[in-house]
N, C-alpha and C positions, 0 to 999 in steps of 0.2 A: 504494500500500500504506500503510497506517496507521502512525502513527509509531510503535505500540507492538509490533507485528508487525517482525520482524530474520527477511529470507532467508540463510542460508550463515551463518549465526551458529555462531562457531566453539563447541565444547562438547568440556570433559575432563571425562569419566566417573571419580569417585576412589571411593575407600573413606572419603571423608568428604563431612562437612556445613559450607558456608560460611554464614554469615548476613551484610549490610550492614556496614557498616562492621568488619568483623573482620578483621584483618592477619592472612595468612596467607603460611607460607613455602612455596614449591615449587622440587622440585630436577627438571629437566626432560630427560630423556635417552634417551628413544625416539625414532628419528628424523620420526615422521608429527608429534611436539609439540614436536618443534626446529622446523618450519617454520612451524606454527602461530602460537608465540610469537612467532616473527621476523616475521609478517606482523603480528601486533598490535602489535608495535614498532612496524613499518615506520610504520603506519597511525593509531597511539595509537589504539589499537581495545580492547572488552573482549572476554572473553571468557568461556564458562560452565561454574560449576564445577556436575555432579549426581551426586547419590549413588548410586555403582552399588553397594545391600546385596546381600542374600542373596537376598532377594527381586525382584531383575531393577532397573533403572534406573528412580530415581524421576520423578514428573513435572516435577517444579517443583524448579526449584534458583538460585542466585543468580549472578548478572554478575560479574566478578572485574575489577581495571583493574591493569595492572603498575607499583607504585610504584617500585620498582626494581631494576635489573640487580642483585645482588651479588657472582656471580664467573663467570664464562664463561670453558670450559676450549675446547683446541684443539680437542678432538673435537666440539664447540658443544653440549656439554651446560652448561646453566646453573643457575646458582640464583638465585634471585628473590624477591622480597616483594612481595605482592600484597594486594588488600582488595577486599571484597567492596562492591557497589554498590546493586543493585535485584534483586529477584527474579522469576524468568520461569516462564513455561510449556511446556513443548516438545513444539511440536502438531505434529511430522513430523519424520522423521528423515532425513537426506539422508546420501547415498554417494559423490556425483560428486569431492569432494573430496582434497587428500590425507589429510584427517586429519578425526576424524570432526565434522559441524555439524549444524543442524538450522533447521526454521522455527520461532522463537519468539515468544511473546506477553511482553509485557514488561508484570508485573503491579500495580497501586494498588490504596491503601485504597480501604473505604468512606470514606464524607463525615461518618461521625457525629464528633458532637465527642468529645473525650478526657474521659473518667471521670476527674476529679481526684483525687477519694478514691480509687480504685483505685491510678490511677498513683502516690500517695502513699505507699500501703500498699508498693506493690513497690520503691518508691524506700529507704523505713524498714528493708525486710526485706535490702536490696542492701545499704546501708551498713551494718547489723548483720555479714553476711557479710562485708567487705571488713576491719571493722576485726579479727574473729575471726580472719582468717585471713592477714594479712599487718599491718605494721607502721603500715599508712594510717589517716586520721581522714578523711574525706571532709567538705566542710563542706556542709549540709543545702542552702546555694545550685546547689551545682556538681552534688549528685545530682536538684534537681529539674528540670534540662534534659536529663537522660539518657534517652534512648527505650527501650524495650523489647528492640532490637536490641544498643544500646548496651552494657546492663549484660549480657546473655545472650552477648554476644563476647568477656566476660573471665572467662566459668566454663566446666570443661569438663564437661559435662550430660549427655553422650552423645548418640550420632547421630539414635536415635529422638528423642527428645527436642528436639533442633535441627531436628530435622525437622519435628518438630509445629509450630513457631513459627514454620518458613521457610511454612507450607502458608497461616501463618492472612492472612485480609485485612482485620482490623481493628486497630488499635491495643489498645483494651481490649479485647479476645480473646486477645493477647497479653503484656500484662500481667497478667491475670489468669492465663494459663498459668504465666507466670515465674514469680510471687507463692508458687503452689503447690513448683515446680521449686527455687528460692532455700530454702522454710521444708523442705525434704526435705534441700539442703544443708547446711542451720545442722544438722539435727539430724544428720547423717552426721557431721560434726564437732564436735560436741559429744560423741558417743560415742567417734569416736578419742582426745577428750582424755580423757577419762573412764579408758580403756583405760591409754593412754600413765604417766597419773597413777598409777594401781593398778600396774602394771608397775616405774613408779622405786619403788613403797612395798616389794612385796612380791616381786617376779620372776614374779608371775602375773599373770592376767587371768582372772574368774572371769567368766561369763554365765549365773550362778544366781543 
């Protein structure tokens, strides 16, 4: 079997979207993802997080690997820290197990080279957001090695949205989505401040 193909690959169906490198916490207490977890312990194994919306279980979701334990109660329910890895495909769904997995395809770029200006632009509109919206100055070295995944696992964009960006398999495909995603941020906060501002002046908020 191909090394990018994973039989019995363990998979948690959530109400959310993991992307690479994203720290994610999970508190774990149904018993079929008690044993789960504990066999990816056992094994330092990953395992998959996909988005189960409204609209039925998505295809494509991301690897997860457990950074670590952080509280395990007697009934072995746990809580944990987790980050996302690489992003898969889930071509079959298996049953034999106790908890639910699947055959997956574990997915790569294309080969094209990286859009600098692109990546540039999304990098420029990222640190505009960061320093607008928390107390940071990011210095222009540190955000130009940031990937697409990178800067899109410190905003929350909502799930559609993560999802569009876990699906794509290009770098600038992805930057370019962010770029869009980021200048819709700045401007959503720009209006709260606006708002906030009119509020301490006069106890309103007019939208005329």
């Amino acid at each position: 079997m191909p090394d990018r193909l994973s039989y019995d690959f363990p998979l948690f169906p959530l109400g959310l979207v993991v992307l690479p490198t994203e720290a994610v916490p999970l508190h774990i207490f149904e018993d079929r993802y008690k044993t789960m977890i504990n066999e990816c312990l056992t094994r330092d194994s990953e395992f998959g997080v996909v988005w189960l919306s409204d609209d039925g279980l998505r295809e494509i979701g991301c690897a997860c690997r457990i950074e670590r334990v952080l509280e395990r109660m007697e009934d072995g329910r746990m809580n944990l820290l987790t980050r996302g890895t690489r992003p898969f495909r889930v071509l079959e769904r298996q049953g034999n197990l106790a908890y639910p997995a699947g055959l997956v395809e574990f997915l790569t770029d294309s080969e094209e080279p990286l859009d600098r200006k692109l990546a540039d632009g999304a990098h420029a509109v990222y640190g505009d957001l960061v320093r607008r919206a928390t107390d940071r100055d990011p210095a222009d070295s540190a955000l130009a090695e940031l990937s697409a995944y990178e800067m899109a696992a410190t905003v929350d964009f909502g799930l559609e949205a993560k999802q569009g960006l876990l699906d794509l398999r290009s770098e600038n495909a992805r930057m370019a989505l962010l770029t869009r995603l980021l200048r819709a941020a700045l401007k959503r906060l720009e209006f709260v401040e606006r708002a906030q501002a009119r509020a301490r002046s006069n106890g309103k908020v007019r939208f005329n």
